[in-house]
C-alpha positions in Angstrom: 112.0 93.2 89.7 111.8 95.3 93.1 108.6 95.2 95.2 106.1 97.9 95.0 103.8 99.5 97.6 102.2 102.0 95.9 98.6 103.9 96.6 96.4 105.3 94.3 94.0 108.0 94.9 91.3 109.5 93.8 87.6 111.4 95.0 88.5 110.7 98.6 89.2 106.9 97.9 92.6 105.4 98.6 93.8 101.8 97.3 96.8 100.3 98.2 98.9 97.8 95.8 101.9 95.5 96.8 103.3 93.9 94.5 105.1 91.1 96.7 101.6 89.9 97.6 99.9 89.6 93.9 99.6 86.4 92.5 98.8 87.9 88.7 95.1 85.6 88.9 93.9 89.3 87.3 90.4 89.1 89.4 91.3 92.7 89.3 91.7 93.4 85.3 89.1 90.9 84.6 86.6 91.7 86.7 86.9 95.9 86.5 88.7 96.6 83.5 87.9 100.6 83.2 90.1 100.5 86.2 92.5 98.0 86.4 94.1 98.0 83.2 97.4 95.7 82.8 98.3 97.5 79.4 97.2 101.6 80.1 98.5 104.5 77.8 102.1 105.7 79.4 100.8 108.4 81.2 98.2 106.3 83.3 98.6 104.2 85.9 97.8 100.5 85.7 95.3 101.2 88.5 92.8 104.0 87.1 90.2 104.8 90.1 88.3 107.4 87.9 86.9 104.9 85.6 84.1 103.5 88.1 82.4 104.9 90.9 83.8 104.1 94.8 81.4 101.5 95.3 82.1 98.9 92.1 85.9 99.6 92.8 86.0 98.9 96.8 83.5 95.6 95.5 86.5 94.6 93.1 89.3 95.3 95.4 87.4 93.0 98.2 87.5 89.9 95.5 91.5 90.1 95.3 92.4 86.5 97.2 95.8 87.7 98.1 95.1 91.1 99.4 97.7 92.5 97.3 95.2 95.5 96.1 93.2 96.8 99.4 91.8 99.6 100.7 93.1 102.3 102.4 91.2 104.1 105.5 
């Protein structure tokens, strides 16, 4: 499977993901599911930033222990 470096954006906020870098520990789907969803409908994005506000999602992002989700400024 190729590497992916892929931003999502929404409301002004910008998270990055790369692939190469997770680990799959799912912090991320755990710990925020409304937006980090491993299984979404096809026409969503695994990474969903409208389902909390900018504050619980940069919080979540921070807990990733690989840095393979960030944020972008």
């Amino acid at each position: 499977m190729p590497n992916v470096d892929k931003i999502y954006e929404h409301d002004g906020l910008k998270v990055r993901w790369q692939s190469a870098l997770c680990s799959h520990c799912e912090n991320c789907v755990t710990g925020l599911p409304s937006v980090f969803n491993l299984k979404p409908p096809k026409s969503t994005p695994w990474i969903d930033l409208r389902g909390a506000d900018k504050e619980r999602v940069i919080a979540q992002v921070s807990d990733c222990p690989t840095q393979a989700i960030s944020v972008v400024k």
